[in-house]
C-alpha positions as CSV (number, residue, x, y, z in Angstrom):
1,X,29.2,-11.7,-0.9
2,X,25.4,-13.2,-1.5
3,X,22.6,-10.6,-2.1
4,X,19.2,-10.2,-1.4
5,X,16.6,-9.4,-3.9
6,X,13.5,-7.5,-2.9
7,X,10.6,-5.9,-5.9
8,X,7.8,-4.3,-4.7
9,X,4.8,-3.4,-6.7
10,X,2.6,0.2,-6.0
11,X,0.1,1.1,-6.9
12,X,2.0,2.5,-10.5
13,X,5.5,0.9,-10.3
14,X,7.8,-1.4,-9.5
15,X,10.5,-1.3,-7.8
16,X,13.6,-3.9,-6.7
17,X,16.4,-3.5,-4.6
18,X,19.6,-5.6,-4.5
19,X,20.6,-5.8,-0.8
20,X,24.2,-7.4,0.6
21,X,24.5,-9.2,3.2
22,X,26.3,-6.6,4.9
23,X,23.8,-5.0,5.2
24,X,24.3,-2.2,2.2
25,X,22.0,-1.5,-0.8
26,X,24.1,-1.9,-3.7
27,X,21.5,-0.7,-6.5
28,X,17.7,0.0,-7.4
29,X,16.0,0.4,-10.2
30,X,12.4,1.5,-10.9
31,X,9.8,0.4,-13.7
32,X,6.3,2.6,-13.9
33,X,3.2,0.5,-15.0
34,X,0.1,2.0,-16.0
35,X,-3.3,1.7,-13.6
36,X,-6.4,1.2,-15.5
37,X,-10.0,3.5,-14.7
38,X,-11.9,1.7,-17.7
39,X,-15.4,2.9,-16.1
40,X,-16.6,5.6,-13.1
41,X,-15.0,4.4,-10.3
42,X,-13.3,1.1,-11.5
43,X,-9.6,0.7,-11.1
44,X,-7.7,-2.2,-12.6
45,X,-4.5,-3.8,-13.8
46,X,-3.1,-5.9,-16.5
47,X,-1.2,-8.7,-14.8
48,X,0.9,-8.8,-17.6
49,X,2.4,-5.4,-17.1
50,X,3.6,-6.8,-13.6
51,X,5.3,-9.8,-14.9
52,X,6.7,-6.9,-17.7
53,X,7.8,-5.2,-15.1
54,X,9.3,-7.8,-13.0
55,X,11.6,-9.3,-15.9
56,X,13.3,-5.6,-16.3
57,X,13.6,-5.0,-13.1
58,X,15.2,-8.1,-12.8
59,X,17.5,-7.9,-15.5
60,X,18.3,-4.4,-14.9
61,X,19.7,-4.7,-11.6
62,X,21.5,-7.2,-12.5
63,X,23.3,-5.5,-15.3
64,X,24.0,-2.4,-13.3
65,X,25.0,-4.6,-10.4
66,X,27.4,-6.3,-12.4
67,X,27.3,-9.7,-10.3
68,X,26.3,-13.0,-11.0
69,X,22.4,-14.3,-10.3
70,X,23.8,-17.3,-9.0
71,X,25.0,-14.8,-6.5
72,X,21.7,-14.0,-5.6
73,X,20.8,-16.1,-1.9
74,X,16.8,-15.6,-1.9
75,X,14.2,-13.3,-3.8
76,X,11.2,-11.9,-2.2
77,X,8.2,-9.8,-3.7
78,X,5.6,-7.6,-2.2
79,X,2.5,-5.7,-3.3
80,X,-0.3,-3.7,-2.0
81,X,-2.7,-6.1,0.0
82,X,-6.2,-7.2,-1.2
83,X,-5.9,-6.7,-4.8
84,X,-7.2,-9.5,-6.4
85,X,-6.8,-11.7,-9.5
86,X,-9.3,-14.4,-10.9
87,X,-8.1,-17.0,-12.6
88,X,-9.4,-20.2,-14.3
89,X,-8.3,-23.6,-13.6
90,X,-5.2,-23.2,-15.7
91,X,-4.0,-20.5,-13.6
92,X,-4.8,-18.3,-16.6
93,X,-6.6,-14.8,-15.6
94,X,-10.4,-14.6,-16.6
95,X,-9.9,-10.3,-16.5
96,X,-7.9,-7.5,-15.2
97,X,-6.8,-7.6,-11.5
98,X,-9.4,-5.6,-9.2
99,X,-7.0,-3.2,-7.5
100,X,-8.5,-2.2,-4.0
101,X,-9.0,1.6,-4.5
102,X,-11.5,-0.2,-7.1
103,X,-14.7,1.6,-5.5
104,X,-17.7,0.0,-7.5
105,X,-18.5,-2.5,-5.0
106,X,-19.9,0.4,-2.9
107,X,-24.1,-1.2,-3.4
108,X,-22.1,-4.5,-2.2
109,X,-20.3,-3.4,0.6
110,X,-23.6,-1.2,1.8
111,X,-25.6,-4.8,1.7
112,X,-22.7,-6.8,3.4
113,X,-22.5,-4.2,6.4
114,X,-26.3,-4.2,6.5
115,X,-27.2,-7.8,6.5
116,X,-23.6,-9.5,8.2
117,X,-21.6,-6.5,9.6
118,X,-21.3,-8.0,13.1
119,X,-20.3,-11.2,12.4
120,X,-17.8,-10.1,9.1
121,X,-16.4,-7.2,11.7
122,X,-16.2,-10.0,14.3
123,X,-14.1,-12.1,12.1
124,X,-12.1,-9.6,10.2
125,X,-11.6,-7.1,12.0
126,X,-12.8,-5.0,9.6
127,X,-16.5,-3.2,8.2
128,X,-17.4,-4.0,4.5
129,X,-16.0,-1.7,3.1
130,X,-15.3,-1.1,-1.5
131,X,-11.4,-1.7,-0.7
132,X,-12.0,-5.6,0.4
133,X,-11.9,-8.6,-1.6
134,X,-15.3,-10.0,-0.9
135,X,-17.2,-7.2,-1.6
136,X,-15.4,-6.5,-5.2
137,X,-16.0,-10.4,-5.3
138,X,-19.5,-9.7,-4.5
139,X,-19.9,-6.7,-7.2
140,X,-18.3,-9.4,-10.2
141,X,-20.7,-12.3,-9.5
142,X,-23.3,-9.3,-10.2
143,X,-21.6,-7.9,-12.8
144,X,-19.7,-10.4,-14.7
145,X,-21.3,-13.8,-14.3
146,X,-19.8,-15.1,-16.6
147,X,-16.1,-14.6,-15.9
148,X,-17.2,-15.6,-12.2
149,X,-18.4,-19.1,-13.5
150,X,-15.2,-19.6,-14.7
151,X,-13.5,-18.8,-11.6
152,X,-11.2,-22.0,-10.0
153,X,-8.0,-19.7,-8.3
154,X,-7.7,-16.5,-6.6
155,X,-4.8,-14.7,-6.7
156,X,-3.4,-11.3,-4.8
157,X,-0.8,-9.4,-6.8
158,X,2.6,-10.3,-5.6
159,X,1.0,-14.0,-5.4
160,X,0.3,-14.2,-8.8
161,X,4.0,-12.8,-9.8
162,X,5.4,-15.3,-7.6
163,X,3.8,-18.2,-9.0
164,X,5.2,-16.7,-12.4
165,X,8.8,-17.5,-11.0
166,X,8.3,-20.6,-8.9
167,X,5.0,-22.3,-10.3
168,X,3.9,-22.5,-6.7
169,X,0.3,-21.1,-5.3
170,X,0.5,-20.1,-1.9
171,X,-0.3,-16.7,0.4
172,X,1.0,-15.6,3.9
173,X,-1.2,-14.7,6.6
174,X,-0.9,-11.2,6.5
175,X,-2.2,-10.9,2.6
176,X,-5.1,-12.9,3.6
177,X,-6.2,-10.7,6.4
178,X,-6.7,-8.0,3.7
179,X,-9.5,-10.8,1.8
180,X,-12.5,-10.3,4.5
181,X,-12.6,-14.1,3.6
182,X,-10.1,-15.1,6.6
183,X,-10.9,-15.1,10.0
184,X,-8.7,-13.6,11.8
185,X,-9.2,-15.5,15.5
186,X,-8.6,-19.0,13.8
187,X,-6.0,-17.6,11.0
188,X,-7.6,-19.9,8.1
189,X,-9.8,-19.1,5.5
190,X,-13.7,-19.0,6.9
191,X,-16.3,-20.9,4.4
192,X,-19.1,-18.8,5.9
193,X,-17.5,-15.4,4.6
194,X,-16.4,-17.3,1.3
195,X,-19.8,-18.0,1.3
196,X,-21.3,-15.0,1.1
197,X,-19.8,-14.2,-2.5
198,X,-20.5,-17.6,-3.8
199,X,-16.8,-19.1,-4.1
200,X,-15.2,-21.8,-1.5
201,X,-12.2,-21.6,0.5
202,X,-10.8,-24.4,-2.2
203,X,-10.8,-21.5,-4.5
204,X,-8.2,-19.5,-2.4
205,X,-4.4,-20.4,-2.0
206,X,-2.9,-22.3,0.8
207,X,-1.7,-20.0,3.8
208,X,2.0,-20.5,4.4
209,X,4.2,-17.6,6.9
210,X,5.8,-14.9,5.2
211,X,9.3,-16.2,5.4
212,X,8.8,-19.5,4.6
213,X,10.8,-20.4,1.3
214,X,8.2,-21.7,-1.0
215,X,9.8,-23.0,-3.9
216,X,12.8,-21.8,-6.5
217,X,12.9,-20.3,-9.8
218,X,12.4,-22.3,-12.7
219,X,14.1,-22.4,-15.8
220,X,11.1,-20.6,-17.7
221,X,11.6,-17.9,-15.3
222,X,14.9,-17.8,-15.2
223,X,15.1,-17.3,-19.1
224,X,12.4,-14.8,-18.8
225,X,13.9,-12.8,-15.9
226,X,17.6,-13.1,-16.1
227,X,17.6,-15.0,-12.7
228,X,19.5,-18.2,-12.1
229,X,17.1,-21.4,-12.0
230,X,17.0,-23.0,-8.7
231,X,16.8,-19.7,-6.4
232,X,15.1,-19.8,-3.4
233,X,12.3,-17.5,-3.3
234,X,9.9,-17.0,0.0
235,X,6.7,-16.6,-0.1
236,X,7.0,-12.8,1.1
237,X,3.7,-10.4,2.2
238,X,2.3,-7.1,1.7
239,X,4.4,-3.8,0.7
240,X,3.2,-1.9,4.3
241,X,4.1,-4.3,6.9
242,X,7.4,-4.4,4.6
243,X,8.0,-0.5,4.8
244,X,7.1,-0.8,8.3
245,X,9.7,-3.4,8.9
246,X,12.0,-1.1,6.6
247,X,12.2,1.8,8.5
248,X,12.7,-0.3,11.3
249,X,9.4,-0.3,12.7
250,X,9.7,-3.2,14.7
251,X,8.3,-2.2,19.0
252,X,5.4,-1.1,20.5
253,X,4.8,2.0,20.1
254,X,6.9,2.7,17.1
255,X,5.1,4.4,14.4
256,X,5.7,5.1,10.8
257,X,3.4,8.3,9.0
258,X,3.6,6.7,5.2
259,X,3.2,8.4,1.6
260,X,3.0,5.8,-0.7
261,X,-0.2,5.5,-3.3
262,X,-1.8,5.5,-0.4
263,X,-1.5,7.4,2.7
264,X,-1.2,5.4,6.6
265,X,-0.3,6.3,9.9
266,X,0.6,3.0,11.6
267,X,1.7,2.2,15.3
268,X,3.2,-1.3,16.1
269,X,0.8,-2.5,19.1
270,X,0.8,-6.0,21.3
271,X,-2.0,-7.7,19.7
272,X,-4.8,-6.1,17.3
273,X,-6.8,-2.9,18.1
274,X,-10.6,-3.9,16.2
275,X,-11.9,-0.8,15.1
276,X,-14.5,0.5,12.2
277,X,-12.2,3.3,10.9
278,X,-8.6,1.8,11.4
279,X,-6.6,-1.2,9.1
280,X,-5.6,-4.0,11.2
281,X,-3.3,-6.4,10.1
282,X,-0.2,-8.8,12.0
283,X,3.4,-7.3,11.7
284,X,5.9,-10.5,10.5
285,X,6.7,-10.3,14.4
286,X,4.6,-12.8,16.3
287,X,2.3,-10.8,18.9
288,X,2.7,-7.6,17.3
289,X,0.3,-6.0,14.7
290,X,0.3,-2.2,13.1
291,X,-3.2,-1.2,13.7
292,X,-3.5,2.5,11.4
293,X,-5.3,5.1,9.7
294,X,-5.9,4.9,6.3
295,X,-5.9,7.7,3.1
296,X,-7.0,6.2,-0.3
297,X,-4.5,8.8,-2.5
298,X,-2.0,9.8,-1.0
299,X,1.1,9.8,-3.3
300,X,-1.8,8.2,-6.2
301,X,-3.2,12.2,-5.9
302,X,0.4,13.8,-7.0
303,X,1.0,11.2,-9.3
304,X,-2.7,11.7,-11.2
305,X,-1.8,15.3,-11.0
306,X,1.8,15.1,-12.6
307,X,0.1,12.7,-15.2
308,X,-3.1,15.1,-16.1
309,X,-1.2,18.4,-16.0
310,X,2.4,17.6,-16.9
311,X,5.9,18.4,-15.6
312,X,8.0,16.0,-13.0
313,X,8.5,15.9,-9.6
314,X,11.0,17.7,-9.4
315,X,9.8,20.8,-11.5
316,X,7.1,20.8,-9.4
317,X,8.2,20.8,-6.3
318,X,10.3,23.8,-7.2
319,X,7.0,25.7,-7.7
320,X,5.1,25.1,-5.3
321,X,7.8,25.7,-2.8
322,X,7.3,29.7,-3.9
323,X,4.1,29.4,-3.1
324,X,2.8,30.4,0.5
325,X,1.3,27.9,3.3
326,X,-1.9,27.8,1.8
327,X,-1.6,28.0,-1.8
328,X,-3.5,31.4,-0.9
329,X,-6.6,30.2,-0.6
330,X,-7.0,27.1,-2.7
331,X,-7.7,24.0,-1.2
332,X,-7.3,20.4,-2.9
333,X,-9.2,17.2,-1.1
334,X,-7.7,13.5,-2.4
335,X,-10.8,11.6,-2.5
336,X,-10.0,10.5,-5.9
337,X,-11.6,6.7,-5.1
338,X,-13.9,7.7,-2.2
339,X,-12.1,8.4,1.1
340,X,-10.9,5.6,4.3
341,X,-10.1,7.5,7.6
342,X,-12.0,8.4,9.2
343,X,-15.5,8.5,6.8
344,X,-15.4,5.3,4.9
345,X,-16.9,6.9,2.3
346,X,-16.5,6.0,-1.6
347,X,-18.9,8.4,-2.6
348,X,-16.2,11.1,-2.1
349,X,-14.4,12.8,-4.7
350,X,-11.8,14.7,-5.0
351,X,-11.9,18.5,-5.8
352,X,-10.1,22.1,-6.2
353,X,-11.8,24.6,-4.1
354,X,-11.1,28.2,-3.9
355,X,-9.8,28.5,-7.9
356,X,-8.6,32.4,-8.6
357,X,-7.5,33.6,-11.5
358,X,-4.2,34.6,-9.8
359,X,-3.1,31.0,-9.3
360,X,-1.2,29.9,-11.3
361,X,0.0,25.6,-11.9
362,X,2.2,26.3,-8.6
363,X,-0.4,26.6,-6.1
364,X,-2.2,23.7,-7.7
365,X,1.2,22.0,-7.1
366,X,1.1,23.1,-3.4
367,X,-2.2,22.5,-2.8
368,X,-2.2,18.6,-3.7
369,X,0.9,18.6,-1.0
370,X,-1.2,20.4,1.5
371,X,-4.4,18.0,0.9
372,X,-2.9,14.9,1.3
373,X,-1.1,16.6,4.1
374,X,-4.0,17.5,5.8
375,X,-5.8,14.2,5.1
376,X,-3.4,12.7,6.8
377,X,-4.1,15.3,10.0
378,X,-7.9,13.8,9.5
379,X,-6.2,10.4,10.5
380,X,-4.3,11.3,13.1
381,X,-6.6,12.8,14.8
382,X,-8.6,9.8,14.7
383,X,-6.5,7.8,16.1
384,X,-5.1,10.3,18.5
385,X,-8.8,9.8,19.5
386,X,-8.7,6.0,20.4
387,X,-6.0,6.6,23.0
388,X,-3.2,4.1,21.3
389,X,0.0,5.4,22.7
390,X,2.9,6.0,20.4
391,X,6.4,8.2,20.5
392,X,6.8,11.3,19.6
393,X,8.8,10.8,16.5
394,X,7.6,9.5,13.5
395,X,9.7,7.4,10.6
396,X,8.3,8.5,7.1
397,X,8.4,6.5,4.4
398,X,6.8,5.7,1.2
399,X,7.8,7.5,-2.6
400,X,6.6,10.8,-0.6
401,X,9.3,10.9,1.6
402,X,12.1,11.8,-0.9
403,X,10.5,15.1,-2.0
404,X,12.1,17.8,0.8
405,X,9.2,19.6,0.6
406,X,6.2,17.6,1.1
407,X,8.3,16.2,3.8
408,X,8.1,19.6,5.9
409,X,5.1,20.3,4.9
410,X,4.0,16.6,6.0
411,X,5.8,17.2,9.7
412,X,4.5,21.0,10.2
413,X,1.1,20.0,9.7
414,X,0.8,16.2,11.9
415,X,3.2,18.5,14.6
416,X,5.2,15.7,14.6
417,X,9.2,15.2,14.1
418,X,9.5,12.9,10.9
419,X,12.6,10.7,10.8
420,X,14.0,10.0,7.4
421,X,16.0,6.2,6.3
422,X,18.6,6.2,3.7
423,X,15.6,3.6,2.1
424,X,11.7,2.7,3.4
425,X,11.1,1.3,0.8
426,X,8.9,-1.9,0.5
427,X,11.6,-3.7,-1.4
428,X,14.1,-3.4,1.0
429,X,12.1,-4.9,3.5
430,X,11.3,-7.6,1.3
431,X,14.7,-7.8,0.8
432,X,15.5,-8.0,4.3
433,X,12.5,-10.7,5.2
434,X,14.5,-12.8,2.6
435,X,17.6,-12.9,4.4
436,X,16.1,-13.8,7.5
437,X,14.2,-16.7,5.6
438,X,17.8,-18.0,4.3
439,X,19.4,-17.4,7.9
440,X,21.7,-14.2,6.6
441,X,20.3,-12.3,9.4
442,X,19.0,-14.1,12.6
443,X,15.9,-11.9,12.7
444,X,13.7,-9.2,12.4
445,X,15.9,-6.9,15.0
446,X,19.1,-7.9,13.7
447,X,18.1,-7.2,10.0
448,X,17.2,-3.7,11.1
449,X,20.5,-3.2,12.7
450,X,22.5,-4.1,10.0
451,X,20.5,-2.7,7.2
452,X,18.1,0.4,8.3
453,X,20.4,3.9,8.4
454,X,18.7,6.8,9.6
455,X,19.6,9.9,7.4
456,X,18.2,12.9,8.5
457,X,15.1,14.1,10.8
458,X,12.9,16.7,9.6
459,X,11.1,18.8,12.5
460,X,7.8,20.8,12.2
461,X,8.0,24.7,12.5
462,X,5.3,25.2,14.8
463,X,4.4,28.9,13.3
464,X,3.4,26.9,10.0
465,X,1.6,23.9,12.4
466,X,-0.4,26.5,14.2
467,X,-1.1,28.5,10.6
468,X,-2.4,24.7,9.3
469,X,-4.4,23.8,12.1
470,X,-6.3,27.2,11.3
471,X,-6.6,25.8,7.4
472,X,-7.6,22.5,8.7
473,X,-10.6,24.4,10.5
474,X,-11.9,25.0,6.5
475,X,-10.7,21.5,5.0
476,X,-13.3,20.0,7.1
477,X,-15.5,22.4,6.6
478,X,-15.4,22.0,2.8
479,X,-15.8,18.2,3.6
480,X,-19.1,18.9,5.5
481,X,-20.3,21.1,2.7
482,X,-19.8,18.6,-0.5
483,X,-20.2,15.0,1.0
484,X,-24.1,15.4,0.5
485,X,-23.7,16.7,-2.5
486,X,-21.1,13.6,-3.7
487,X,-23.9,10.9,-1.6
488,X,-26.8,12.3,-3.7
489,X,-25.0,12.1,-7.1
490,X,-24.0,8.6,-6.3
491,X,-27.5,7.6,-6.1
């Protein structure tokens, strides 16, 4: 039997999954990292706790797989897109990764819209926006001059944990559409939009497709992770496209609602929809993209809630689910870094509104569920808007998915049947991409019909979706009321 061996890194963890090449998951193991907030609206991490991470994930599957690494056929990691890492000309890192829920690039991004919005959105795909590369690029030549001097590599996450294993510096196409330093009609890097944050394409790894095997493991690595030296790994891409491709995502019209750190409602489309308010990027299938909606906290809102007030996921779940549809009268908005779909707004924050004294930590509970929830109505609705034609049942995936209750209350208020995997996870579709890189499957459709198992199917109670679309009335309402307020503070 040879395996498969996917990690993923989140927004707070990582995870890795040891696929076979029948197609079954033999074991997972998680590792939580911490995210840094070392200033109003900054968010960072310490590369170091990735590579920390990697190594006992590594070793840990392993162990409880009880099999050989020279067993292991090809390794494959993913992270969130467009979080970035500037190194010197040693490949050591000059600071803390810029993760891209970082919002203090908002005076940048403004500038960039106002002076080269057509031709960046032209290129990209995208408007300047806090959650890009170039404008956090932008905001440390201001900010930091003098780690910027030093700059001579850029790195995106899962690059730079790669390059820990192989030594090799490289990105896939898909990463780099998340830069706003790549045009996206010539796939290659453009000097003009380099230009406007004073670095050079030189500065930026060479672009190579996401299944190309890059190089192996070295022996430093391999002593360091448990791995055997000489692995192939590929070069790999970001953790949606993967959960996309996980949960089998893989034909127009498919669509995937996710709840991950962040929230997205994704449809697989011939070709790229351009629009001010969506995320475009390619799927790994040629022609096909996943144009969707985007909410900054999604699963990052129940996991700074957990952290700040206490208890687990489970213990939590339990009670909110005694609490009624909404948390009788308390409402909970996720803009804890500003907000995407549909106001590309970072001034945004997030807030309890509604606070009783006869709520107790339960409705809290149920009201961050409801939020997000309800965010993700916000983006739906959107997009409903634009007329991009998708079916009628949804595959949910992301760290979300496994809680049964956020899972109803996800499908009662979108209205929309939710299919549930046996995994979505990133991992495994990393895991899967590096099969089809070493020819264990033949390609993207027969990786998903060996490997993705649909488990159950969750459908909305349309008494609850009619009782949310009432609530929803009053989320948007509470929007309306405090975005001036947040706009004029952020002055």
């Amino acid at each position: 039997m040879r395996y498969l061996l996917g990690i993923d890194f989140g927004g707070g963890a990582s995870k890795a999954t040891l696929l076979g090449e029948n197609g079954a998951i033999l074991c997972e193991h998680t590792v939580e990292y911490p995210t840094l907030y070392p200033a109003p609206g900054a968010c960072e991490q310490a590369p170091e706790d990735w590579i920390a991470a990697l190594c006992e994930n590594t070793k840990t599957v392993l162990k409880k797989a009880n099999i050989s690494p020279f067993d292991i056929a090809a390794v494959a990691v993913d992270s969130a897109t467009h979080t970035s890492l500037v190194c010197d000309g040693e490949y050591r890192p000059l600071r803390p990764a810029m993760h891209w829920t970082d919002s203090r690039s908002r005076r940048e991004a403004d500038a960039l819209r106002e002076q080269y919005g057509e031709e960046i959105f032209a290129k990209t795909f995208h408007k300047p926006d806090t959650i890009w590369t170039l404008p956090q690029l932008l905001w440390l030549k201001g900010n930091e001059p003098e780690v910027f001097s030093r700059i001579a590599h850029i790195f995106f996450e899962k690059d730079y944990i790669r390059y820990f294993l192989t030594d090799v510096y490289c990105t896939d196409y898909i990463e780099a559409e998340g830069s706003m330093l790549f045009d996206c009609n010539k796939m290659a890097w453009d000097e003009a939009l380099c230009g406007l944050c004073g670095i050079t394409a030189a500065m930026l790894p060479p672009i190579c497709k996401p299944t190309d095997v890059i190089g192996k493991v070295t022996e430093e690595a391999a002593a360091a992770t448990g791995l055997a030296a000489g692995t192939p790994v590929i070069c790999g891409t970001t953790d949606t496209v993967m959960e996309v491709f996980a949960s089998g995502a893989v034909s127009p019209g498919d669509v995937t609602v996710k709840l991950a750190t962040a929230g997205r409602i994704c449809v697989i489309t011939e070709g790229a929809r351009p629009d001010r308010h969506l995320v475009n990027y390619s799927h790994i299938i040629e022609g096909l993209w996943y144009p969707g909606t985007a909410t900054k906290s999604a699963a990052a809102s129940y996991r700074w809630y957990r952290d700040t007030f206490g208890g687990d996921y489970r213990e939590l779940d339990g009670g909110a689910a005694k609490v009624p549809i909404g948390a009788e009268g308390l409402f909970f908005h996720p803009y804890l870094n500003g907000e995407l779909t549909p106001y590309a707004d970072p001034t945004l924050c997030g807030s309890f509104v509604g606070v009783r004294a006869t709520h107790t930590k339960a409705h809290f509970t149920r009201a961050v569920l409801e939020g997000v929830s309800l965010s993700l109505l916000d983006n739906k609705l959107y997009l409903d808007g634009l007329g991009i034609p998708y079916k009628e049942t949804a595959t949910l995936i992301g760290g979300g998915a496994k809680g049964p209750l956020w899972r109803q209350i996800t499908a009662d208020v979108l209205g929309l049947t939710l299919q549930i995997t046996e995994s979505s996870d990133s991992s495994l579709g990393s895991a899967m991409l590096a099969g089809i890189a070493v020819g264990v499957f033949a390609d993207a459709e027969a990786a998903v019909a060996k490997c993705v198992k649909k488990t159950d199917t969750v459908y909305p109670n349309l008494e609850n979706a009619a009782r949310y679309k009432a609530l929803f009335d009053t989320y948007k309402r509470i929007h309306d009321a405090l975005a001036p307020i947040y706009r004029e503070n952020a002055r």
